[in-house]
C-alpha positions as CSV (number, residue, x, y, z in Angstrom):
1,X,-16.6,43.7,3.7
2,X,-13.6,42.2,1.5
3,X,-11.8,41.1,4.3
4,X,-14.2,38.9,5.9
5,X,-13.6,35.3,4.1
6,X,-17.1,33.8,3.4
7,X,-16.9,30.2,4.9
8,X,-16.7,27.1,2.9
9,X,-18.9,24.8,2.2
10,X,-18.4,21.5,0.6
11,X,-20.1,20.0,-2.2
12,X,-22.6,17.2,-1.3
13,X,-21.6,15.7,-4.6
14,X,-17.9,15.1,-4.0
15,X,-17.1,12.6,-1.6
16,X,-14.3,13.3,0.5
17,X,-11.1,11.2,-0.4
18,X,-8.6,9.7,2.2
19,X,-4.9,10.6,1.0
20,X,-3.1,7.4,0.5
21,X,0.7,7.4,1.8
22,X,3.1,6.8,-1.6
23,X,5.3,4.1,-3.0
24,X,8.0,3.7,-0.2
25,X,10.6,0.4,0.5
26,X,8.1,-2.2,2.0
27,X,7.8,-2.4,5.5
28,X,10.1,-4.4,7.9
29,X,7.6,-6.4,8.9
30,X,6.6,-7.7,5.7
31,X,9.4,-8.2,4.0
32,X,10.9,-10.6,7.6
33,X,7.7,-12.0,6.9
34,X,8.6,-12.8,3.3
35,X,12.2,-14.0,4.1
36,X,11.3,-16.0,7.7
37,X,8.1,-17.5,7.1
38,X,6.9,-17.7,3.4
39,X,11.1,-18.8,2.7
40,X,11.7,-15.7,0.0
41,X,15.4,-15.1,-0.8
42,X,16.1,-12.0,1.5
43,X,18.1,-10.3,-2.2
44,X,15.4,-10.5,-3.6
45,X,13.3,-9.2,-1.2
46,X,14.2,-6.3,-0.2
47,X,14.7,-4.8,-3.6
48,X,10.6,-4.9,-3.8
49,X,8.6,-1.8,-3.2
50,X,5.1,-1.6,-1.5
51,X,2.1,0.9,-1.5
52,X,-0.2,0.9,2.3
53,X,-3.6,2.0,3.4
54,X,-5.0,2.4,6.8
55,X,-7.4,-0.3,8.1
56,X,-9.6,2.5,10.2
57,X,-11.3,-0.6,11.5
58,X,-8.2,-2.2,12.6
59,X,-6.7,0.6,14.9
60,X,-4.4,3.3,14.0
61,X,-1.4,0.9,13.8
62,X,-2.9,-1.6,11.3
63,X,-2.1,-1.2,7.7
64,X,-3.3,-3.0,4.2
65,X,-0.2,-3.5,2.2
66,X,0.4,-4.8,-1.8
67,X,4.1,-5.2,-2.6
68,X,5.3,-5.4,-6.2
69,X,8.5,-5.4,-8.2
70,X,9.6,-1.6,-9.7
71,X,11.2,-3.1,-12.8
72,X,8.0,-5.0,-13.6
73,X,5.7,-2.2,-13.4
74,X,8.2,0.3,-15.1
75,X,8.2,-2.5,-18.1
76,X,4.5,-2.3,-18.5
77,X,4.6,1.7,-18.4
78,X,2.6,1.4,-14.9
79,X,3.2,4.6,-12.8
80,X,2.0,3.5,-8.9
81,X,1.8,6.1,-7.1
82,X,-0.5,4.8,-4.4
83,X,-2.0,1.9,-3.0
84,X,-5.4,2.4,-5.4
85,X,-3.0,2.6,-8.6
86,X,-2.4,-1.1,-8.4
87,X,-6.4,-2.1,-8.6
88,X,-6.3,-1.7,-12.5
89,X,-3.1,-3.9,-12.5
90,X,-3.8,-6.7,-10.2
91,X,-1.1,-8.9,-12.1
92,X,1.9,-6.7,-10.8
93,X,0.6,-7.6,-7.0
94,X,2.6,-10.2,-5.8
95,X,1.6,-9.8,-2.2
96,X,-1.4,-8.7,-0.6
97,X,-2.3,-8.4,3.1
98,X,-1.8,-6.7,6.1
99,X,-0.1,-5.9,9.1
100,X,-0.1,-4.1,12.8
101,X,2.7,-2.2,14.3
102,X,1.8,-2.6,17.5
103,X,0.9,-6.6,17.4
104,X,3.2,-7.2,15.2
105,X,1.3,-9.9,13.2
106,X,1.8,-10.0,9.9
107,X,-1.0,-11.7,7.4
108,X,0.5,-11.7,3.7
109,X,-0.5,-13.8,0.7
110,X,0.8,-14.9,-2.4
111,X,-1.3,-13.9,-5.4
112,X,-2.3,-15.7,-8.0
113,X,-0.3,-15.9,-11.4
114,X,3.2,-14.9,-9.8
């Protein structure tokens, strides 16, 4: 009968793929982390972007994060869409860490080369 749907079934061979969150502003968090504790000028700062993943074995609130500068990326023809789209172009990251919304801790470092 055509309007019974035959059920899907997923192919073994294709892994399933999480959906990463896009580019956005970098999180409050991290950029009070970058101005407070690591001394950053706050101007500067907050013009930054940043890309997130969950941390699954962190806790729902508990993110990786890699914040970059736009113009540097866009100079080099880099579109980052996600947080994965920076793993080709590990000399745009100039932060890596992550952080919890709930805790509120905050573990960012300066990569090499910036």
């Amino acid at each position: 009968m055509f309007w019974k749907k035959k059920p899907v079934t997923k192919e073994p061979s294709k892994p399933e793929v999480e959906k990463l969150p896009g580019l956005k502003e970098i999180p409050d968090l991290v950029g009070r982390h970058l101005v407070v504790e690591l001394k950053q000028n706050p101007d500067w700062v907050w013009k930054l972007k940043g890309v997130v993943r969950k941390r699954p074995e962190e806790g729902k609130d508990a993110f990786d994060v890699r914040v970059f500068d736009e113009a540097q990326a866009a100079a080099k023809k880099v579109a980052v869409k996600d947080y994965s789209s920076l793993n080709e172009y590990p000399d745009l990251i100039l932060y890596e860490g992550w952080f919890d919304k709930k805790s509120m801790k905050v573990q960012i470092e300066e990569k090499q080369g910036t």
